[in-house]
Chimera marker file (.cmm) of the C-alpha trace (Angstrom):
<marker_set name="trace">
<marker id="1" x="64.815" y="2.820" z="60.513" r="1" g="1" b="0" radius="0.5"/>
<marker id="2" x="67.485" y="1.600" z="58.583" r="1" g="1" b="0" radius="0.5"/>
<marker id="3" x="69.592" y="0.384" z="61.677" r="1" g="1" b="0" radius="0.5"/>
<marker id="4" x="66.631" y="-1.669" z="62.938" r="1" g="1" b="0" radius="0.5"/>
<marker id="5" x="66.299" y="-3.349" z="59.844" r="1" g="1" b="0" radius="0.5"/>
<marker id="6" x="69.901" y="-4.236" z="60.114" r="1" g="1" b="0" radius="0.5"/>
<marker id="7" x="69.296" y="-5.719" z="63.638" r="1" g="1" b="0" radius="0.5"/>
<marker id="8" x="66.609" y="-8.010" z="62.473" r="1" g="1" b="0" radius="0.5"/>
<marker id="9" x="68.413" y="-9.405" z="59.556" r="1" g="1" b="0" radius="0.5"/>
<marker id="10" x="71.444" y="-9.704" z="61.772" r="1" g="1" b="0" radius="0.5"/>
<marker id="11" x="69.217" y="-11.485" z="64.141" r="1" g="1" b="0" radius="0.5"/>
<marker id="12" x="67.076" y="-13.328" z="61.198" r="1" g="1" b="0" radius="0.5"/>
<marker id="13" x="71.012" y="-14.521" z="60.232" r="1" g="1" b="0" radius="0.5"/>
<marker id="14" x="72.184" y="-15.678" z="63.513" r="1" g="1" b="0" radius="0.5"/>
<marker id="15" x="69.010" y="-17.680" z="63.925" r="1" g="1" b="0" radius="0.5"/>
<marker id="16" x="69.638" y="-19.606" z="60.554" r="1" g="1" b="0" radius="0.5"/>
<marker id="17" x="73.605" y="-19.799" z="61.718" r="1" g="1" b="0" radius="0.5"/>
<marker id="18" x="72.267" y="-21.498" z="64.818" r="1" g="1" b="0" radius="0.5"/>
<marker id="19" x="69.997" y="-23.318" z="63.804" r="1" g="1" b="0" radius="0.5"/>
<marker id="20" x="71.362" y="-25.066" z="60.694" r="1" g="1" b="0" radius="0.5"/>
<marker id="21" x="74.505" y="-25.580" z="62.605" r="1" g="1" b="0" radius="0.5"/>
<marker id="22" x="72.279" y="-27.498" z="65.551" r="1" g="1" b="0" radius="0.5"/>
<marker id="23" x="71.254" y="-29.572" z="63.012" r="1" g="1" b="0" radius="0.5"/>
<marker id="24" x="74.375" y="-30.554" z="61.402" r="1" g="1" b="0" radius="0.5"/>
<marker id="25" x="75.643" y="-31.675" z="65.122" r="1" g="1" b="0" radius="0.5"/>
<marker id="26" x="72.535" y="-33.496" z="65.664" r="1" g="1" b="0" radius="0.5"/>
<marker id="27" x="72.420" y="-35.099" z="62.428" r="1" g="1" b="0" radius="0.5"/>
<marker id="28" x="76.287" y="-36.192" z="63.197" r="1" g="1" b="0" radius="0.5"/>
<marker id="29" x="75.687" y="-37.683" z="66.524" r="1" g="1" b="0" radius="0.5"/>
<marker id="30" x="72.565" y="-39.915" z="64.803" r="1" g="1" b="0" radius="0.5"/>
<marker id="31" x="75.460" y="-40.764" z="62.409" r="1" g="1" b="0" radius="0.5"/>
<marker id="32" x="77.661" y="-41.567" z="64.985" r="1" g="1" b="0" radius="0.5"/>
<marker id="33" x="75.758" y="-44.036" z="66.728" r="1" g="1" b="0" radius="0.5"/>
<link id1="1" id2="2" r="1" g="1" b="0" radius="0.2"/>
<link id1="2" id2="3" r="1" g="1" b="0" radius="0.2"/>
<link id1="3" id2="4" r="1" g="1" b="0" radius="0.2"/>
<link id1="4" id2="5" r="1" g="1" b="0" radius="0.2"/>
<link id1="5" id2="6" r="1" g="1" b="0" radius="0.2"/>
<link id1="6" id2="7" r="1" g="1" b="0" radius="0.2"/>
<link id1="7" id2="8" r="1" g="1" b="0" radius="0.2"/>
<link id1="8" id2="9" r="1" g="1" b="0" radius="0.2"/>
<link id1="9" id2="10" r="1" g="1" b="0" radius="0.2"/>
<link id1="10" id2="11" r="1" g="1" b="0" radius="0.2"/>
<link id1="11" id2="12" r="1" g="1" b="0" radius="0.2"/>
<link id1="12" id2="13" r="1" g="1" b="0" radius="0.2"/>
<link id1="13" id2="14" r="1" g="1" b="0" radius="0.2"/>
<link id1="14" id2="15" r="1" g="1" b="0" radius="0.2"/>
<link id1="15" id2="16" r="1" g="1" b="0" radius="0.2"/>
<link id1="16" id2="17" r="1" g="1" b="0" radius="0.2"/>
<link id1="17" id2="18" r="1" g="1" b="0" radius="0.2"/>
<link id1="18" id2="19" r="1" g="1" b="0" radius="0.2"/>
<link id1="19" id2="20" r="1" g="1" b="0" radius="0.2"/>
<link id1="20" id2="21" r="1" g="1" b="0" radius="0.2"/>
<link id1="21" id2="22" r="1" g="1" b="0" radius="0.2"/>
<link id1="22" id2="23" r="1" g="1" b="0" radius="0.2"/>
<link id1="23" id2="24" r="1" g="1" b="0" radius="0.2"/>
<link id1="24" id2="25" r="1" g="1" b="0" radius="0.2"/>
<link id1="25" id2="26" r="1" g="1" b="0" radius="0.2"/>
<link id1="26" id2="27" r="1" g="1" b="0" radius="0.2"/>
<link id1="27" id2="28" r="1" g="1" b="0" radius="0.2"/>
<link id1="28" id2="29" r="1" g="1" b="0" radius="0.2"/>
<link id1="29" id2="30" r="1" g="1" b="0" radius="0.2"/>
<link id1="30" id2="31" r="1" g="1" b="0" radius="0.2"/>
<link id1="31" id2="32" r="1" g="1" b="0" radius="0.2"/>
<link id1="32" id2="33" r="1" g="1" b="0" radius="0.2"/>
</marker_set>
């Protein structure tokens, strides 16, 4: 049990990762033009 919850916050993590840094590039390009 304890392993899966590691998996899903690893997972929960990588989403936010992603996700925050897809909107630092997109709010870059918008700066950029």
């Amino acid at each position: 049990m304890r392993k899966d919850v590691n998996i899903s916050i690893n997972q929960l993590c990588i989403k936010v990762i992603t996700g925050t840094t897809g909107l630092v590039i997109a709010v870059m390009l918008s700066l950029a033009y």
